[in-house]
N, CA, C, O and CB atoms as a CASP TS submission, in Angstrom:
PFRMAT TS
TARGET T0000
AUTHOR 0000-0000-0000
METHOD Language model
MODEL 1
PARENT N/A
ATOM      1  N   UNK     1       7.981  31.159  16.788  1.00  0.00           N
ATOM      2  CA  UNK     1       7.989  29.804  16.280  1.00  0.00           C
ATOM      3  C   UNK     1       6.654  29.543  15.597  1.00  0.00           C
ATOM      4  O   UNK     1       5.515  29.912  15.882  1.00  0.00           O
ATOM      5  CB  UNK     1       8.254  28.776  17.417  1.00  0.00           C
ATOM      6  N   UNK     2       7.104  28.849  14.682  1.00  0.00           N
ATOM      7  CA  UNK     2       5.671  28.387  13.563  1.00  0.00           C
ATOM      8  C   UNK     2       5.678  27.156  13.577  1.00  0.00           C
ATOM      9  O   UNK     2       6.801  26.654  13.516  1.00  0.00           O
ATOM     10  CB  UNK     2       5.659  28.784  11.890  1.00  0.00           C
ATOM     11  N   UNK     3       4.262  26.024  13.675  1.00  0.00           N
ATOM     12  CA  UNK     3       3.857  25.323  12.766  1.00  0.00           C
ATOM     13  C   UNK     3       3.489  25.142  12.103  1.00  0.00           C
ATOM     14  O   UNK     3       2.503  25.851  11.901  1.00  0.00           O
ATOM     15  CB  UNK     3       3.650  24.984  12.717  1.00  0.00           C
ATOM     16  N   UNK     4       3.824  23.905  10.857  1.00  0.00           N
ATOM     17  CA  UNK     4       3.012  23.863   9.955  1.00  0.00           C
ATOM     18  C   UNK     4       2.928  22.127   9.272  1.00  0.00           C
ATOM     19  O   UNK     4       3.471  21.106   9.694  1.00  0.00           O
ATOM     20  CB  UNK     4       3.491  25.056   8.991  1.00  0.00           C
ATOM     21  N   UNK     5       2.272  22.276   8.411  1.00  0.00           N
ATOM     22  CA  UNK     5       2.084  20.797   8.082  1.00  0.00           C
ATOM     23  C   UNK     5       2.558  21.012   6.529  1.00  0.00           C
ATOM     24  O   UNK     5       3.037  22.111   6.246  1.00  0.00           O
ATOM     25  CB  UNK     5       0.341  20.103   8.351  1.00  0.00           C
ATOM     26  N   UNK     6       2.420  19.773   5.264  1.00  0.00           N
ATOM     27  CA  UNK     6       2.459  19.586   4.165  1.00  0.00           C
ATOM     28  C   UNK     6       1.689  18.485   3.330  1.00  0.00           C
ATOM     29  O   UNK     6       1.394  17.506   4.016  1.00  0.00           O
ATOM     30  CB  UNK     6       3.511  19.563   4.101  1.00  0.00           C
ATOM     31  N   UNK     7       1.345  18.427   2.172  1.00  0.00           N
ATOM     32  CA  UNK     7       0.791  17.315   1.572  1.00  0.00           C
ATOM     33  C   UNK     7       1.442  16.185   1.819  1.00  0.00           C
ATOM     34  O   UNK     7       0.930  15.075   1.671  1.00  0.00           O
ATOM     35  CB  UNK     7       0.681  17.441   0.311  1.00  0.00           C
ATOM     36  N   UNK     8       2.922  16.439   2.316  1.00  0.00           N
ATOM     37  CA  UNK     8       3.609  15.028   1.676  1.00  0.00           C
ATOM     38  C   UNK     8       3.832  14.417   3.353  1.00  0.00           C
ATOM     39  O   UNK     8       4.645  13.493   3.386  1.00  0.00           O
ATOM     40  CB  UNK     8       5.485  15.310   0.467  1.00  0.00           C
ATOM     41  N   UNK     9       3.241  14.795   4.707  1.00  0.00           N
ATOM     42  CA  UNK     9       3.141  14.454   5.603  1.00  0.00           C
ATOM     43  C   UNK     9       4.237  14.610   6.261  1.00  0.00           C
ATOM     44  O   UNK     9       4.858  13.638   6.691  1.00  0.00           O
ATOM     45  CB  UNK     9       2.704  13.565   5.547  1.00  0.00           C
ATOM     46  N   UNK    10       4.700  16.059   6.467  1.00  0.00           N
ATOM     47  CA  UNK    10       5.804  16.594   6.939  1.00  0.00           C
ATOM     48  C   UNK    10       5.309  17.394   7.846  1.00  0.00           C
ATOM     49  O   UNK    10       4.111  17.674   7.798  1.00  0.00           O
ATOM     50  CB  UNK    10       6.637  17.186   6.047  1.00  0.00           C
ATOM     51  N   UNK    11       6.292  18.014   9.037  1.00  0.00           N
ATOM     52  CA  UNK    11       5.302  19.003  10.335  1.00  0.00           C
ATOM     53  C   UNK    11       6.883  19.322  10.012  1.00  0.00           C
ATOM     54  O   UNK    11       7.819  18.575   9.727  1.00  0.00           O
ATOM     55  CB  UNK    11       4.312  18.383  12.342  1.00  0.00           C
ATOM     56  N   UNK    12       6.777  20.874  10.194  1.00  0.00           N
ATOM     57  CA  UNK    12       7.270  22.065   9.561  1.00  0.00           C
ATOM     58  C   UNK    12       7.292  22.593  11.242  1.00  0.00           C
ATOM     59  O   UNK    12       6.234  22.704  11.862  1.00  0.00           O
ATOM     60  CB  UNK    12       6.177  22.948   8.156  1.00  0.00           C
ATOM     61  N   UNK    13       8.664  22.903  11.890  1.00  0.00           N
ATOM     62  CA  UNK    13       8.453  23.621  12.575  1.00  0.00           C
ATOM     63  C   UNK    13       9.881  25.071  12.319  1.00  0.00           C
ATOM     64  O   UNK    13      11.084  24.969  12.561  1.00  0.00           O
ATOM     65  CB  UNK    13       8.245  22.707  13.877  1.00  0.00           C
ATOM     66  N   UNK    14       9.258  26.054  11.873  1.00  0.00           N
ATOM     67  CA  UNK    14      10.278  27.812  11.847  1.00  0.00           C
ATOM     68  C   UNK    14      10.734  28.634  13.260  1.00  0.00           C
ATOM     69  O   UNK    14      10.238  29.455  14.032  1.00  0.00           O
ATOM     70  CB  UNK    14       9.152  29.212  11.047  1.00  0.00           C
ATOM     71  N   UNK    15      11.668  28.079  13.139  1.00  0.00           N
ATOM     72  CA  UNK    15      12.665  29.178  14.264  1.00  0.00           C
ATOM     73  C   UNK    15      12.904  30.403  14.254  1.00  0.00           C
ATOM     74  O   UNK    15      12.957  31.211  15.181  1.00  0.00           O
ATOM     75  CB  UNK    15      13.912  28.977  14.350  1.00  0.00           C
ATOM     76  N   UNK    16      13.047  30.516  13.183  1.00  0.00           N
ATOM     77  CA  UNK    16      13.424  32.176  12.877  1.00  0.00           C
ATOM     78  C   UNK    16      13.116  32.315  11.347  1.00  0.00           C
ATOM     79  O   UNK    16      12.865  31.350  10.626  1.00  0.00           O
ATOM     80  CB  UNK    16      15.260  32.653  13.201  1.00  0.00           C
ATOM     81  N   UNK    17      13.161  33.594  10.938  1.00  0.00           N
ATOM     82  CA  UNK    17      12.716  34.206   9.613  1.00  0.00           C
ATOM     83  C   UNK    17      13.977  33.879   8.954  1.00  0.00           C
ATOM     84  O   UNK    17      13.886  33.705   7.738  1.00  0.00           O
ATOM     85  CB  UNK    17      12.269  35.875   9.582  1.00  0.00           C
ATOM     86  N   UNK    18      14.902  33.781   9.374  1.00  0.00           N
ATOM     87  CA  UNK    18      16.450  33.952   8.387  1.00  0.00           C
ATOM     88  C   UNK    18      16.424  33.031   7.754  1.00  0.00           C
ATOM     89  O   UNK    18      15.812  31.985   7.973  1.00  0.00           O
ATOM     90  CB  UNK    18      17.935  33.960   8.997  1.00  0.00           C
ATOM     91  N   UNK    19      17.462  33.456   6.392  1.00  0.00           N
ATOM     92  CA  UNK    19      17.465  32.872   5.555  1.00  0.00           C
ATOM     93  C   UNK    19      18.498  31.511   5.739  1.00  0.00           C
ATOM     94  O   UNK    19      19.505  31.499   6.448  1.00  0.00           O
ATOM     95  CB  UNK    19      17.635  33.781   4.631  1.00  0.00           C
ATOM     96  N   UNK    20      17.898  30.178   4.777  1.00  0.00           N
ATOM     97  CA  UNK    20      18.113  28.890   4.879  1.00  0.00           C
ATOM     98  C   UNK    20      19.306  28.853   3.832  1.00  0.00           C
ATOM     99  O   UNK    20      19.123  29.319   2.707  1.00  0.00           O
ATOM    100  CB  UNK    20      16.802  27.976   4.614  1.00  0.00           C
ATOM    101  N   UNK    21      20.690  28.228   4.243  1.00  0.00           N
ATOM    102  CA  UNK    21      21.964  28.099   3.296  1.00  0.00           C
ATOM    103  C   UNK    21      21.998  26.548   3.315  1.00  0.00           C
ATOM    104  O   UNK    21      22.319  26.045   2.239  1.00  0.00           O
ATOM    105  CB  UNK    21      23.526  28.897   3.897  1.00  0.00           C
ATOM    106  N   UNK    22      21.709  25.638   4.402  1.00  0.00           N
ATOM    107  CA  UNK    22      21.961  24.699   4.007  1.00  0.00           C
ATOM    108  C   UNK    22      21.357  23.769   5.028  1.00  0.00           C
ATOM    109  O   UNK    22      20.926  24.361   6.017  1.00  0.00           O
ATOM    110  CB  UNK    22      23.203  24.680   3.699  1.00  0.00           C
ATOM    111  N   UNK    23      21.176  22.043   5.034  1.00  0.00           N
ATOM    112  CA  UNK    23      20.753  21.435   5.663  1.00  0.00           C
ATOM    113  C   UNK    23      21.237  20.384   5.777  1.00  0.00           C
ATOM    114  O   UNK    23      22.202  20.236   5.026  1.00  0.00           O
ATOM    115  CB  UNK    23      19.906  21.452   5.529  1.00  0.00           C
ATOM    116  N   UNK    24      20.924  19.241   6.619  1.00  0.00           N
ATOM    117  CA  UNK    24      21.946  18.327   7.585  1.00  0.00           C
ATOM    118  C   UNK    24      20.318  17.245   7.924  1.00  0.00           C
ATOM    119  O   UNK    24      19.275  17.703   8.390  1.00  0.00           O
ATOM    120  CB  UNK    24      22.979  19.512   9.462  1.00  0.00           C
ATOM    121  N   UNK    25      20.533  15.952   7.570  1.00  0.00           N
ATOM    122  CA  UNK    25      19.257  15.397   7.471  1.00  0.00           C
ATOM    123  C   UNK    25      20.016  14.046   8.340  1.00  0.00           C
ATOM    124  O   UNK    25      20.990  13.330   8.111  1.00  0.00           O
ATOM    125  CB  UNK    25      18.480  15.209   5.696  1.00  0.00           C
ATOM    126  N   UNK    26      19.099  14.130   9.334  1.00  0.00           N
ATOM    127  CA  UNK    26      19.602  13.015  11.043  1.00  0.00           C
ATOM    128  C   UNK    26      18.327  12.272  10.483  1.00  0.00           C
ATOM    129  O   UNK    26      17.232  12.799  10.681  1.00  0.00           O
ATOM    130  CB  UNK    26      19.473  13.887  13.363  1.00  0.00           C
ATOM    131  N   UNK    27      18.409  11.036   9.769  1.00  0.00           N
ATOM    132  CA  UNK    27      16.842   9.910  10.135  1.00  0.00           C
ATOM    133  C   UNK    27      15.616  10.664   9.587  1.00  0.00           C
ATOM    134  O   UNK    27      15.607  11.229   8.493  1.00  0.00           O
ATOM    135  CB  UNK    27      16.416   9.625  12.132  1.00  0.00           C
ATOM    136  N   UNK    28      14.800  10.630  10.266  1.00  0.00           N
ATOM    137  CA  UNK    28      13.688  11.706   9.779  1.00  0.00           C
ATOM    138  C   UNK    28      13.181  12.238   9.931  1.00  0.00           C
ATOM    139  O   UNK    28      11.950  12.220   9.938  1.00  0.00           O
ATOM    140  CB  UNK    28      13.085  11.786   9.448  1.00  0.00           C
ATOM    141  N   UNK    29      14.578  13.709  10.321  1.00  0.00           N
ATOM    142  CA  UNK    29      14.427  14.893  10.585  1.00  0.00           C
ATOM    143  C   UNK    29      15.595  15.435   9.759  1.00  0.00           C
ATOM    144  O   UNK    29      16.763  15.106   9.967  1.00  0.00           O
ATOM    145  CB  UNK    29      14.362  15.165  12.035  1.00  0.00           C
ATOM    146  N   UNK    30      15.256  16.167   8.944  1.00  0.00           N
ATOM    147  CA  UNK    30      15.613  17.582   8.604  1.00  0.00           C
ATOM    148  C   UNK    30      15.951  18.723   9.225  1.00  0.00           C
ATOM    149  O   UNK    30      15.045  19.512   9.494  1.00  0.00           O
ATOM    150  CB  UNK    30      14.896  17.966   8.116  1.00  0.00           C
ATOM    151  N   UNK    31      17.603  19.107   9.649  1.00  0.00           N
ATOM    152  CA  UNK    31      17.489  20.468  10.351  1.00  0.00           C
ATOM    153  C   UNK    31      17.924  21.620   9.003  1.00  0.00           C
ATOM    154  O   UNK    31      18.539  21.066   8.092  1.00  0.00           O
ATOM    155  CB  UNK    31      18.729  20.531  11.899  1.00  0.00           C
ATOM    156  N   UNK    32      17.772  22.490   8.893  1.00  0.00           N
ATOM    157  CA  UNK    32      17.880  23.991   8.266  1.00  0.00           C
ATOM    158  C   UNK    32      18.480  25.028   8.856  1.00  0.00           C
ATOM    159  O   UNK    32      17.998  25.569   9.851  1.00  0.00           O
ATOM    160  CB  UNK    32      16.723  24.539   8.050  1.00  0.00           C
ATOM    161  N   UNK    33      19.876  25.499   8.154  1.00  0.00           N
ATOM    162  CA  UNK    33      20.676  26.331   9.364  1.00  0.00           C
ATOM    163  C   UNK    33      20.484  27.427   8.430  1.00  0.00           C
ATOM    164  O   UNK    33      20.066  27.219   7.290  1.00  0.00           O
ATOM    165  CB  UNK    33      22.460  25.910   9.953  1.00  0.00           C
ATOM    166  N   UNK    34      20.789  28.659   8.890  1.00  0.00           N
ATOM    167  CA  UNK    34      21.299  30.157   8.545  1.00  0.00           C
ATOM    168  C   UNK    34      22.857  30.061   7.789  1.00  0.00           C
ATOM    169  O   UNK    34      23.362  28.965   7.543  1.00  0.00           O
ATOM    170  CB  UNK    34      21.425  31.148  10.147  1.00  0.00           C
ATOM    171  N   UNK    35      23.377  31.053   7.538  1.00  0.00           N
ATOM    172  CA  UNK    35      24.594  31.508   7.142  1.00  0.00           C
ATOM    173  C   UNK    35      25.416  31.456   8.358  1.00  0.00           C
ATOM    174  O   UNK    35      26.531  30.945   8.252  1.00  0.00           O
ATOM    175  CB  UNK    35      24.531  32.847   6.515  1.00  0.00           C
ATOM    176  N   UNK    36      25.042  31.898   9.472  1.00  0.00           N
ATOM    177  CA  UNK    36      25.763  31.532  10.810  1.00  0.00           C
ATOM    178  C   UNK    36      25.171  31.024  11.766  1.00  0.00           C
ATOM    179  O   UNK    36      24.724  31.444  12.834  1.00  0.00           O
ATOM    180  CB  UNK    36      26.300  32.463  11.392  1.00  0.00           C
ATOM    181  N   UNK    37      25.249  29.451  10.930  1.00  0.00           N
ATOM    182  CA  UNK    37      25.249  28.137  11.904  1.00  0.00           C
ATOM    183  C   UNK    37      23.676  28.408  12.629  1.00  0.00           C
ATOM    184  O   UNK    37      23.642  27.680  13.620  1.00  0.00           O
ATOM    185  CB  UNK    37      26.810  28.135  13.270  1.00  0.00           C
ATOM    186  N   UNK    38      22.536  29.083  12.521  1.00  0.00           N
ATOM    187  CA  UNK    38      21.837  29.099  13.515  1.00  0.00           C
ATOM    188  C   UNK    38      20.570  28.286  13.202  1.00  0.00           C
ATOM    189  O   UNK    38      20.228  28.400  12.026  1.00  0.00           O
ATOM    190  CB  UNK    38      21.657  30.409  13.905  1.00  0.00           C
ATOM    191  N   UNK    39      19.685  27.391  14.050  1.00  0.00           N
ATOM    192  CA  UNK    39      18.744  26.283  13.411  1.00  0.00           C
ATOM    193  C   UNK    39      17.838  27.439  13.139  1.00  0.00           C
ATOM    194  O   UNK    39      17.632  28.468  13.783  1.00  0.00           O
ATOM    195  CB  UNK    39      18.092  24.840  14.415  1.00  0.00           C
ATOM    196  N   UNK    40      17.408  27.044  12.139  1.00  0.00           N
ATOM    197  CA  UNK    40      15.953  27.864  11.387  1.00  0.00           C
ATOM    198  C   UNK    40      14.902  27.539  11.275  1.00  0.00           C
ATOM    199  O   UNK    40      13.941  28.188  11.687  1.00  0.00           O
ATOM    200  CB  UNK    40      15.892  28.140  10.242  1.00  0.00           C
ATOM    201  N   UNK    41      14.816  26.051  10.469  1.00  0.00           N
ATOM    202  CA  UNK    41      13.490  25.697  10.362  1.00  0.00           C
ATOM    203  C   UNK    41      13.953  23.776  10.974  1.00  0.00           C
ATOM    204  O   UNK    41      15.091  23.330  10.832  1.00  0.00           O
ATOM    205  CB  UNK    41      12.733  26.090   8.390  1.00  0.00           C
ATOM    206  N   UNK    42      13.081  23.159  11.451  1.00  0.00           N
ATOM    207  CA  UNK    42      12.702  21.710  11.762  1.00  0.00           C
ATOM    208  C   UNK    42      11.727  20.699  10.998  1.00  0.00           C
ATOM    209  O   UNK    42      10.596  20.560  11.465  1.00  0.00           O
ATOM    210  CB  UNK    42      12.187  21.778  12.951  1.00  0.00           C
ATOM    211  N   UNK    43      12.115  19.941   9.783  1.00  0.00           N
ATOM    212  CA  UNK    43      11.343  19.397   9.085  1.00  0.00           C
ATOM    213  C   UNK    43      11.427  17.859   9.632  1.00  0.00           C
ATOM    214  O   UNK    43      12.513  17.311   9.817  1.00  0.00           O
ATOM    215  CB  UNK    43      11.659  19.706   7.675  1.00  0.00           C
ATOM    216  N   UNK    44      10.224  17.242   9.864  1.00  0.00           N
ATOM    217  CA  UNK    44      10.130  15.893  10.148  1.00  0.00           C
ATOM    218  C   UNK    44       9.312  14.666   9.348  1.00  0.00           C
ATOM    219  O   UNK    44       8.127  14.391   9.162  1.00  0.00           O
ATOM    220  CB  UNK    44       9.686  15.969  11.317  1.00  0.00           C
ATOM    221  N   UNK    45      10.454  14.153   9.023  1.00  0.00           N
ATOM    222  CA  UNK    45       9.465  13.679   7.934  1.00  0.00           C
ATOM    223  C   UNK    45       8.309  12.491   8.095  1.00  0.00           C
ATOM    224  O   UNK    45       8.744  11.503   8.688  1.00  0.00           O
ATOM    225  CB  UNK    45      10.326  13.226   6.864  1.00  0.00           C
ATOM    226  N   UNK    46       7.184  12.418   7.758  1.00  0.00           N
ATOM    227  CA  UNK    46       6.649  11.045   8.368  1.00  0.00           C
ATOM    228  C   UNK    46       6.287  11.415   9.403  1.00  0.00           C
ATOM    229  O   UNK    46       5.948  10.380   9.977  1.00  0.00           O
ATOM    230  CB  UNK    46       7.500   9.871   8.558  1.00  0.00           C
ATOM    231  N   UNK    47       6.063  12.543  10.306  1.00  0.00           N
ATOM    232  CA  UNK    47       5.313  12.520  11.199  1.00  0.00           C
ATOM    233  C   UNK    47       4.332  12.035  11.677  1.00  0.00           C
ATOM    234  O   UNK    47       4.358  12.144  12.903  1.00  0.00           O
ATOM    235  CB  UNK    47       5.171  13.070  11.250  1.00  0.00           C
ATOM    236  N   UNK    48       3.799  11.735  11.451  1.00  0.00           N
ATOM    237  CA  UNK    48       2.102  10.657  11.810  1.00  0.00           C
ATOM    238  C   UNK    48       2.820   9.657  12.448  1.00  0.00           C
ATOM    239  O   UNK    48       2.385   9.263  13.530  1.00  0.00           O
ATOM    240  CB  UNK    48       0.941   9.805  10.229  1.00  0.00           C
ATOM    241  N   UNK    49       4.301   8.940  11.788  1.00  0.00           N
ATOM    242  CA  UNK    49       3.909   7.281  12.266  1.00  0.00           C
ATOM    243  C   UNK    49       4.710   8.233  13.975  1.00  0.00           C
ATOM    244  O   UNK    49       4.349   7.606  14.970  1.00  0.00           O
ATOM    245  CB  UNK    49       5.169   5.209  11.056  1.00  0.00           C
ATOM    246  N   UNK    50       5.437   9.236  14.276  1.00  0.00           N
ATOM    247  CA  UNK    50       5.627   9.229  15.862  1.00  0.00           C
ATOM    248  C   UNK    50       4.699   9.542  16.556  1.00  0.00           C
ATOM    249  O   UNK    50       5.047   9.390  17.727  1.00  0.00           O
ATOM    250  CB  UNK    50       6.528   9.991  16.357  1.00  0.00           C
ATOM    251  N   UNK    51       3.341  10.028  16.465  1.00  0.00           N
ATOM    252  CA  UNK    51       2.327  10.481  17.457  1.00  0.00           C
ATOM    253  C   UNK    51       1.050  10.097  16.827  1.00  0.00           C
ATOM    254  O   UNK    51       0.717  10.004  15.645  1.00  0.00           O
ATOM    255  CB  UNK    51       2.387  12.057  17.798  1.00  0.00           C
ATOM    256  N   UNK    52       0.302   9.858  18.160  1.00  0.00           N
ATOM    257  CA  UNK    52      -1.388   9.392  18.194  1.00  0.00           C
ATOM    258  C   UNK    52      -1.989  10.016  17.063  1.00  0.00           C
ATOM    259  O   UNK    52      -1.695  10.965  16.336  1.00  0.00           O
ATOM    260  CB  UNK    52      -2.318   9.916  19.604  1.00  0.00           C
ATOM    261  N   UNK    53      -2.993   9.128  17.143  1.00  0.00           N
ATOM    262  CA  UNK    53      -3.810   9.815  16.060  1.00  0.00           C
ATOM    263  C   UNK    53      -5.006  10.693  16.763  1.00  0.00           C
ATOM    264  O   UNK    53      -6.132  10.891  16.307  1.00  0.00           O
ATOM    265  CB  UNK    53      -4.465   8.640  15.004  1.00  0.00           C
ATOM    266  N   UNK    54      -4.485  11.135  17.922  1.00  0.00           N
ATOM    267  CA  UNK    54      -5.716  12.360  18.619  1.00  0.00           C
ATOM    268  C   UNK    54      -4.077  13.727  18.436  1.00  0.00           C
ATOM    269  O   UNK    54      -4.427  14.871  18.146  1.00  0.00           O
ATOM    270  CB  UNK    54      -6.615  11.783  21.264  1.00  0.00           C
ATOM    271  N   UNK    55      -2.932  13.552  18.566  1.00  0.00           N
ATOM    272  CA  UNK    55      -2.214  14.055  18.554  1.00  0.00           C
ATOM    273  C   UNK    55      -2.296  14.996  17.515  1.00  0.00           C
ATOM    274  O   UNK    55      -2.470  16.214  17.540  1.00  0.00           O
ATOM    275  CB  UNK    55      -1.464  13.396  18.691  1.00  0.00           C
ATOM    276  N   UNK    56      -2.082  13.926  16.284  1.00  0.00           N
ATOM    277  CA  UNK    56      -2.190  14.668  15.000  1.00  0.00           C
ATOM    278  C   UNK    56      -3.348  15.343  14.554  1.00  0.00           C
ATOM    279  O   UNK    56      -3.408  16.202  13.674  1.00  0.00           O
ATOM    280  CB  UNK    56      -1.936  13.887  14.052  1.00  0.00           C
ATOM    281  N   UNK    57      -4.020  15.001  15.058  1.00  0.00           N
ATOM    282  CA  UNK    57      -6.046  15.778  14.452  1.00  0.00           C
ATOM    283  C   UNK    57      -6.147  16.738  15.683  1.00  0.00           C
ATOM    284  O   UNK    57      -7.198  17.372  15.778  1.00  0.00           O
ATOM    285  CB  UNK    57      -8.039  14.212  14.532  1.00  0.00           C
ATOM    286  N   UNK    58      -5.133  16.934  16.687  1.00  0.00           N
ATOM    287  CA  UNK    58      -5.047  18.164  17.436  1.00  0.00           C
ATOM    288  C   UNK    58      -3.741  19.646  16.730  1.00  0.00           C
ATOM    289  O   UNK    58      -3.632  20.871  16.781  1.00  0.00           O
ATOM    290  CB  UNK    58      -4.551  17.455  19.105  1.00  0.00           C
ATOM    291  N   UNK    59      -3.114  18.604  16.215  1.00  0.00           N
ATOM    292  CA  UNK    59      -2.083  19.493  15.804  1.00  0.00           C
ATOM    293  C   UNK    59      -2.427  20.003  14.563  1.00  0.00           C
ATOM    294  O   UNK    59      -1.756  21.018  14.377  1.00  0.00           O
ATOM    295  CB  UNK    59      -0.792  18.895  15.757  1.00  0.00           C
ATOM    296  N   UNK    60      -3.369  19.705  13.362  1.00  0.00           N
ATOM    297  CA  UNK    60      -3.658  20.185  12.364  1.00  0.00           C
ATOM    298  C   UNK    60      -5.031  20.706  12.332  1.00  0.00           C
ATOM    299  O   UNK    60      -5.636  21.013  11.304  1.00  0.00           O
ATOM    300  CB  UNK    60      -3.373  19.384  11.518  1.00  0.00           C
ATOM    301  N   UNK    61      -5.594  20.801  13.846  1.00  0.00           N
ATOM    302  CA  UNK    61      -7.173  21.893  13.889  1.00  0.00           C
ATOM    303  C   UNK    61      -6.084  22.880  13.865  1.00  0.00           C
ATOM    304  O   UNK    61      -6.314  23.790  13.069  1.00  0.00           O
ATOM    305  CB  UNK    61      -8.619  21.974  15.528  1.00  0.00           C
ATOM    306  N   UNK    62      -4.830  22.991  14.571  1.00  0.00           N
ATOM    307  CA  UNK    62      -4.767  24.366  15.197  1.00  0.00           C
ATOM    308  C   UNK    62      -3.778  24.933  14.356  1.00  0.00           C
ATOM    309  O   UNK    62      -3.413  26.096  14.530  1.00  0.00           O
ATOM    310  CB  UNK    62      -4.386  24.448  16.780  1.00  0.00           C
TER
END
């Protein structure tokens, strides 16, 4: 599993390496499935406004 962040204030979390066919967007989250059905990647959008702001300046040292 990977994190990651983006300019546009998204936290990126990768499940697996496989490749992305299609996606299914619940509110603001983004899921990313495989060819067979399997979650891949976790995009959230707007992250900042759900967690502290020690949260986030912990999650983007690391």
């Amino acid at each position: 599993m990977q994190l990651g962040t983006d300019s546009s204030a998204e936290l990126l979390v990768e499940l697996s390496q496989e490749p992305i066919v299609y996606a299914e967007e619940e509110g603001q989250v983004i899921l990313h499935y495989s060819p067979d059905d399997k979650l891949v990647l976790v995009e959230t959008l707007d992250f900042r406004r759900f967690m502290s702001k020690d949260a986030v300046a912990a999650l983007l040292a690391s």
